[in-house]
C-alpha positions in Angstrom: 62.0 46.0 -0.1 59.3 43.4 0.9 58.9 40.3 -1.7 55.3 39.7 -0.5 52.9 38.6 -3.3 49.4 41.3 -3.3 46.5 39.6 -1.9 44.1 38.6 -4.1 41.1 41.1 -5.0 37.8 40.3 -5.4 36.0 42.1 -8.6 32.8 42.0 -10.0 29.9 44.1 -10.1 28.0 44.9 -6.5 24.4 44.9 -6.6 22.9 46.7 -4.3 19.0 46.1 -3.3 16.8 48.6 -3.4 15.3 49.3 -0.1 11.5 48.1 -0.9 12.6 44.5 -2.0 14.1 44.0 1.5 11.9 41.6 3.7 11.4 43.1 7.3 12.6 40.1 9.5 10.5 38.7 12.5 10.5 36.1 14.5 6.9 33.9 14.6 4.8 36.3 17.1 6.3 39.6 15.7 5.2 38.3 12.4 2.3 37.5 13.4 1.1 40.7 15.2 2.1 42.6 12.7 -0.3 40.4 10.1 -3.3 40.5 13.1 -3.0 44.0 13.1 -2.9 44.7 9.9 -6.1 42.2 8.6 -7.7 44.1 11.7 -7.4 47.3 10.3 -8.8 46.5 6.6 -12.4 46.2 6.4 -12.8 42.1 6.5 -16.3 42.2 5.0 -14.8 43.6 2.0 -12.9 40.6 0.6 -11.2 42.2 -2.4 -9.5 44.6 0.4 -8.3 41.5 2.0 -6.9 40.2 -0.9 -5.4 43.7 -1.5 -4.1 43.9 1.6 -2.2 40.5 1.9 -1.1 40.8 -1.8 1.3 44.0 -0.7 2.0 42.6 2.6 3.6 40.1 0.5 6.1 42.6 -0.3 7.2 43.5 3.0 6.4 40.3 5.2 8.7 37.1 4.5 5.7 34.9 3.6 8.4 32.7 2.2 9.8 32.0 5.9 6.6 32.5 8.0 4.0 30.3 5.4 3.1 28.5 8.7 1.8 31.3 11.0 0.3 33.2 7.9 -2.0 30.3 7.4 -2.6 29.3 10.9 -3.8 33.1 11.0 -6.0 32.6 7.6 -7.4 29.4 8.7 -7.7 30.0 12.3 -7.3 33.5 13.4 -3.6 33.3 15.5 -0.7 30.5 15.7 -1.6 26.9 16.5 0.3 25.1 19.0 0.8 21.5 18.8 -2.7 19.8 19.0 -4.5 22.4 17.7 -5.1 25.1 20.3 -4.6 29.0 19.8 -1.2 29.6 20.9 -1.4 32.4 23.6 1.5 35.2 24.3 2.8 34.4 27.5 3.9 38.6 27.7 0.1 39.3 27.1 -3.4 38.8 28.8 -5.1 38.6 25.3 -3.6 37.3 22.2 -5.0 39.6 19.4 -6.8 37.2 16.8 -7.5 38.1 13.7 -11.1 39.2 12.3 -10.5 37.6 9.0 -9.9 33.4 8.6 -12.3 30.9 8.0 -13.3 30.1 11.2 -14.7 33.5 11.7 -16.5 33.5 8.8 -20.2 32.2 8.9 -21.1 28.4 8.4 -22.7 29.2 4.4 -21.3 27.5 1.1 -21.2 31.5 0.1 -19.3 33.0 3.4 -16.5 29.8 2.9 -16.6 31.0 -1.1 -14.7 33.9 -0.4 -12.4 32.8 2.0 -11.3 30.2 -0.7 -11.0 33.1 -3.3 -8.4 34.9 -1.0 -6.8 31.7 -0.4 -6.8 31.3 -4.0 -5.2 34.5 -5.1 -3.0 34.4 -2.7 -1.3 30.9 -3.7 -1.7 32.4 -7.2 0.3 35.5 -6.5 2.9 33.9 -4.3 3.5 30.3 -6.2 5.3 29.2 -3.2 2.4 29.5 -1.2 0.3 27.0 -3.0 2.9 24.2 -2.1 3.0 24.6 1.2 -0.5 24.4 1.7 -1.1 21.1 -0.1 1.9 19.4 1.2 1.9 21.0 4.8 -0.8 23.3 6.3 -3.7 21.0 5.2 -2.2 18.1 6.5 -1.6 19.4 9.8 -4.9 21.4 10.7 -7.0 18.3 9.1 -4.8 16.8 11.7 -6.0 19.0 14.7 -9.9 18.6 14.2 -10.3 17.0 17.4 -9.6 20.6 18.9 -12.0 22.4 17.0 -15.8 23.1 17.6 -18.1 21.4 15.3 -18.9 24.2 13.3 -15.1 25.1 12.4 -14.9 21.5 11.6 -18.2 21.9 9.6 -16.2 25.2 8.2 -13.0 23.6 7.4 -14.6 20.5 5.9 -16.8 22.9 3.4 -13.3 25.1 2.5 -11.7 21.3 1.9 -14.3 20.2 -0.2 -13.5 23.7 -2.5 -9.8 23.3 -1.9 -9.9 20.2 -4.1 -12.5 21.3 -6.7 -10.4 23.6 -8.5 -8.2 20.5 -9.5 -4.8 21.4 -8.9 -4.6 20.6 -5.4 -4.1 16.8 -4.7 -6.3 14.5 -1.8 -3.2 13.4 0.0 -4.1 15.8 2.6 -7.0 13.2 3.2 -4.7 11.2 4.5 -4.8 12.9 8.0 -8.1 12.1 8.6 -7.2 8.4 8.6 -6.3 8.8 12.4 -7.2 6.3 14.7 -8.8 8.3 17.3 -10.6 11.2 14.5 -11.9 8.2 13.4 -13.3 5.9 16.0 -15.0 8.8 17.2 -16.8 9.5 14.0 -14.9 12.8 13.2 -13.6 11.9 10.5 -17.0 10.1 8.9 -19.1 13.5 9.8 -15.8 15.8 8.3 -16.2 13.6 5.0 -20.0 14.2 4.5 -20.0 17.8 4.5 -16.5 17.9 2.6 -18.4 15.7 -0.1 -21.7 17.9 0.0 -19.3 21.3 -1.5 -17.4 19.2 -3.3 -20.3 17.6 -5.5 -21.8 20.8 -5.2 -18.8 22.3 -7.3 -17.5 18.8 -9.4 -19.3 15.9 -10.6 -18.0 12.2 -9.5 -16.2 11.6 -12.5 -13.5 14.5 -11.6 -13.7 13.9 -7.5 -12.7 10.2 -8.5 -9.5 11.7 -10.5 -9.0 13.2 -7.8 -9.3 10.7 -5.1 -7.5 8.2 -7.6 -4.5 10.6 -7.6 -3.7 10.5 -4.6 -4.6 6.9 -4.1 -7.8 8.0 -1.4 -10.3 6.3 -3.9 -10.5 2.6 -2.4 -9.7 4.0 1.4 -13.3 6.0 1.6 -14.5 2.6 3.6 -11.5 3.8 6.2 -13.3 6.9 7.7 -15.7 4.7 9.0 -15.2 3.4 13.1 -14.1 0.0 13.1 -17.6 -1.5 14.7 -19.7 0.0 12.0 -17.3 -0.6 8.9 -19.0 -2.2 6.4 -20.6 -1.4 2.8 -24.1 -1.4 4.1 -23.7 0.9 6.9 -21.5 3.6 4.0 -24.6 3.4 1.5 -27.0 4.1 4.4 -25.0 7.1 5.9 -24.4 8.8 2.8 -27.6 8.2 1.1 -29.1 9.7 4.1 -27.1 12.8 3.5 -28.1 12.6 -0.2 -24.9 11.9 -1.7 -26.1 9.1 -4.1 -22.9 9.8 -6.1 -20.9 8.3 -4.0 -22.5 5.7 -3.0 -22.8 4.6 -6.5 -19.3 5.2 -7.0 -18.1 3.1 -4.0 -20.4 0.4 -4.7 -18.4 0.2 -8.6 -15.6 0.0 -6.6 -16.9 -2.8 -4.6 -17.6 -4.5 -7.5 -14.0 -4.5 -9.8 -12.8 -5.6 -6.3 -14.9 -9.0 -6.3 -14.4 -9.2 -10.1 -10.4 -9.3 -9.3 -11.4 -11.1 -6.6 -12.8 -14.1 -8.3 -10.7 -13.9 -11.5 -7.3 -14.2 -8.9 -8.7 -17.2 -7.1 -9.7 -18.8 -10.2 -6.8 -18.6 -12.0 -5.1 -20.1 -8.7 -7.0 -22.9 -9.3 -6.6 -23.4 -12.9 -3.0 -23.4 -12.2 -2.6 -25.9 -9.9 -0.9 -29.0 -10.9 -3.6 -30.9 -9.8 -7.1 -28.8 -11.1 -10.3 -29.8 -9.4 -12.2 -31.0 -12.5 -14.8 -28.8 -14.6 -17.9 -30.2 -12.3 -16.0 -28.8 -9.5 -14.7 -26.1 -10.8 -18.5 -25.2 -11.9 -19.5 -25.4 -8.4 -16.6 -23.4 -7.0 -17.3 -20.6 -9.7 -21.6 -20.7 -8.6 -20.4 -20.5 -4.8 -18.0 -17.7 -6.0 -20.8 -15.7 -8.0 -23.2 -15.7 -5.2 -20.6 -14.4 -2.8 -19.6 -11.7 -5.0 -22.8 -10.9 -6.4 -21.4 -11.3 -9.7 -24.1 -11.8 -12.8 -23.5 -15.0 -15.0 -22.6 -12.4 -18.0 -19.7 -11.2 -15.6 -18.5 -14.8 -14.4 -18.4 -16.1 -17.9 -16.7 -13.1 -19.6 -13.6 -13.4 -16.1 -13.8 -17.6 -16.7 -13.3 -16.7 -20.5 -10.1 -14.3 -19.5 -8.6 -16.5 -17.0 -8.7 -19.3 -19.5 -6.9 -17.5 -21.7 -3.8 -15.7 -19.0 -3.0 -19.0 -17.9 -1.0 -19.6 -20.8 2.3 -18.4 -22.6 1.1 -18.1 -26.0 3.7 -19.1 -29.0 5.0 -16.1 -30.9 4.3 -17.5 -34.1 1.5 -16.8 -35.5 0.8 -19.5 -37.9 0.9 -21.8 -34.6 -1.3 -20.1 -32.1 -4.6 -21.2 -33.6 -3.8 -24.6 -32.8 -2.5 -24.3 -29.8 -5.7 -22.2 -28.9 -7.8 -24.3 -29.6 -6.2 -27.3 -28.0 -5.9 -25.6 -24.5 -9.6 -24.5 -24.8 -11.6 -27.2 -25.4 -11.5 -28.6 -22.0 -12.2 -25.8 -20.2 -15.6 -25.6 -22.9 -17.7 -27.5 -19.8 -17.1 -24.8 -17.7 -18.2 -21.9 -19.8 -21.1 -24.0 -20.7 -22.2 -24.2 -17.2 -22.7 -20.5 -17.3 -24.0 -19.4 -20.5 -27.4 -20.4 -19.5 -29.3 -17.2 -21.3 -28.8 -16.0 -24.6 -27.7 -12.1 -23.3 -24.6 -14.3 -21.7 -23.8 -16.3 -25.0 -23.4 -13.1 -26.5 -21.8 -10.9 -23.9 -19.2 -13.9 -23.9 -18.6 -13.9 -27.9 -18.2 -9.8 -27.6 -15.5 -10.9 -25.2 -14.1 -13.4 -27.4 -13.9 -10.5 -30.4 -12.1 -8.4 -27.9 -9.7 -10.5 -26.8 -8.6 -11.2 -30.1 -8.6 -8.0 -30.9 -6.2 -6.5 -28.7 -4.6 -9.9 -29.0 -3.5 -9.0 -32.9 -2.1 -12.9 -33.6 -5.4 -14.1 -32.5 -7.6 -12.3 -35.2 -7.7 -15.0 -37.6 -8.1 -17.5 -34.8 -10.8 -15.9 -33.7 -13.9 -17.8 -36.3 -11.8 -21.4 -34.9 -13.0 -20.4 -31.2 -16.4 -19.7 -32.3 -16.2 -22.8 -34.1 -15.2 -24.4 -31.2 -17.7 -23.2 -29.1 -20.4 -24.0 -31.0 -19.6 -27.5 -31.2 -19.4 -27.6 -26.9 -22.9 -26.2 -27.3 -20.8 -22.9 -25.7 -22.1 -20.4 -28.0 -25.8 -21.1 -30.1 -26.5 -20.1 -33.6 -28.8 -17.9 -32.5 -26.2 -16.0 -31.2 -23.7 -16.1 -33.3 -26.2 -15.2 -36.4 -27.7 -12.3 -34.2 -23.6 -11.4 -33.8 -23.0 -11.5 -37.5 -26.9 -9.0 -38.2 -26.1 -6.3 -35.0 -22.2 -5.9 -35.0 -21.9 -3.4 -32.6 -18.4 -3.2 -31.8 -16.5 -1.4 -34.9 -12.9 -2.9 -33.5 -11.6 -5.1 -36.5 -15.2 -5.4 -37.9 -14.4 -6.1 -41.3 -11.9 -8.7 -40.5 -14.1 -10.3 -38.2 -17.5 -10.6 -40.6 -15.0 -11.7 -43.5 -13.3 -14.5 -41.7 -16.7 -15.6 -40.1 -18.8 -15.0 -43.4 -18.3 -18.5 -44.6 -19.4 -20.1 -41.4 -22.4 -18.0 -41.1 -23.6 -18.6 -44.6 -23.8 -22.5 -43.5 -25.4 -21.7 -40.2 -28.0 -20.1 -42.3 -28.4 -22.5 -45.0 -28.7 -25.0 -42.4 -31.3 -23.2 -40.5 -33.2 -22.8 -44.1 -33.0 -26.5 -44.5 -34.3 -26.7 -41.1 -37.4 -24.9 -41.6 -38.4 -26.4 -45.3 -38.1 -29.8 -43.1 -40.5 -28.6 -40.3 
């Protein structure tokens, strides 16, 4: 009689797939002729067929494992080999290409339209899909453009520019046309004009700038330009030529919060020094500053103002920050003199001033002190500050503001009464 322990058993229920939810496996080219054949047998001028057609191929074909040759056949009619040419079938004369993908289809905003609607419902239907095309397939053939004739660039660039305007694809594939040689021989710059063209055509700026921002594309647009022509001027003139005002005026806002950091960082490294070059030079620095950066006086005095005020570590008491304010602002009052030469700048700059302190909650009853101060260092006029108290137009802490100052304002204008009974 044997002593040996039963093996083991495994239970459990079996499942047992149904024969239409198995995948027919290929390899790359058997998938792929089998995809040709059948987008070649549909009627491709019918683009709900199309859609039809690769929505139940869906079922039988393992997109899931062959998403790279089922877009390479969408975008470009076959398999892409390395560098961007058709792969050919070394067993055939003629590799079958298919009627249907975007390079066949004519060079119209409308013809690209539909292709991006069967893209569309495709990455809808199979959520997978979408994925693979942002993070992958884009990347690559933006990559291979060099290989393609103009018009499937001029194609490709158009079906771009609608890739992104639906919103829920991100720019990173942008990135690909940052390559050295697509972009010293103007590939790239052409590729972005015509992108931009559908693109504005579809968006406006504000939501292509999400986008761009998103992806952190927005401050690179200067980067599709060769090296020898890479400057601002040259980007306005090529697109404004090709009517894309937009984004010129959106680069050039760009341009300028870039020389507003600009001067406010190299300011502050001046005001921090241990050793400060004195207001009269710090005056001259700032003027030479302004006309480099093409800054208005408005602008300079409102950054001087801020920088002023992050240089510090303010005391977390309240009851002690007004004095402190005021003792590290007065002798920086020479500077912000020097550019509050209009009256539009006096009051730009006491607008700031009401932010600041604003935001900066301990500072709201510090703020009618500052203006004090300011007035006194012939800073801020009472012209201003009387035309502040009449047109408040900034409803932030409004009531807190025209209380605290009301006492000050009353003797400004008693004193300007007293003024004109003298005259």
């Amino acid at each position: 009689m044997s002593n040996k322990q039963p093996k083991p058993v495994l239970t459990g229920q079996r499942i047992r797939t149904r024969k239409r939810d198995e995948k027919e496996k290929y390899h790359p080219n058997g998938f792929s002729e089998i995809l040709v054949n059948g987008l070649n047998d549909v009627n491709v001028n019918d683009l709900e067929e199309v859609a039809k057609y690769l929505d139940g191929a869906g079922s039988k074909l393992d997109y899931k494992r062959y998403w790279e040759t089922l877009f390479d056949i969408l975008l470009a009619g076959g398999i892409l080999a390395p560098g961007g040419n058709l792969l050919q079938d070394d067993d055939k004369k003629e590799t079958a290409i298919s009627k249907f993908c975007l390079f066949s289809a004519e060079e119209t905003t409308e013809a690209i339209k539909g292709v991006a609607t069967v893209f569309q419902r495709l990455t809808r239907r199979y959520r997978y899909l979408g994925k693979k095309l942002e993070d992958d397939e884009m990347k690559k053939i933006l990559s291979f453009l060099k290989s393609f004739s103009p018009s499937e660039r001029n194609k490709l660039a158009m079906f771009t520019g609608l890739f992104l305007s639906t919103g829920e694809s991100p720019a990173n594939c942008l990135e690909s046309l940052m390559n050295e040689t697509l972009v010293k021989e103007g590939i790239s710059l052409e590729f972005f004009k015509v992108m931009f063209r559908t693109w504005l055509g579809e968006k406006d700026m504000s939501s292509i700038a999400k986008v761009l921002r998103k992806a952190s594309m927005d401050r690179r647009l200067l980067e599709v330009i060769p090296s020898t022509k890479r400057t601002e001027a040259y980007f306005e003139k090529y697109f404004a030529e090709a009517g894309l005002d937009q984004l010129v005026t959106f680069q050039r806002n760009l341009q300028h919060d870039d020389n507003k950091n600009v001067f406010m960082t190299e300011l502050k490294e001046l005001l921090e020094k241990e050793s400060p070059p004195t207001p009269k030079e710090l005056i001259a620095i700032c003027t030479e500053m302004q006309a480099k950066t093409l800054l208005t006086e408005p602008e300079v005095a409102n950054l001087i103002w801020n920088c002023i005020m992050d240089i510090v570590e303010w005391n977390k008491r309240e009851e002690l920050i007004t004095e402190q304010a005021l003792r590290h602002i007065k002798p920086y009052t020479p500077i912000l003199a020097g550019f509050t030469s209009q009256a539009s700048t006096e009051l730009s700059l006491l607008y700031e001033i009401q932010e600041y302190c604003y935001t900066n909650i301990n500072f709201m009853k510090t703020f009618q002190k500052i203006v004090f101060l300011l007035y006194r260092t012939d800073v801020l006029s009472e012209e201003t500050i009387l035309k502040w108290n009449k047109e408040f137009q900034v409803g932030k802490g409004k009531s807190v503001f025209l209380t605290h100052m009301k006492q000050f304002v009353e003797w400004l204008e008693n004193a300007e009464e007293e003024s004109d009974e003298d005259d």
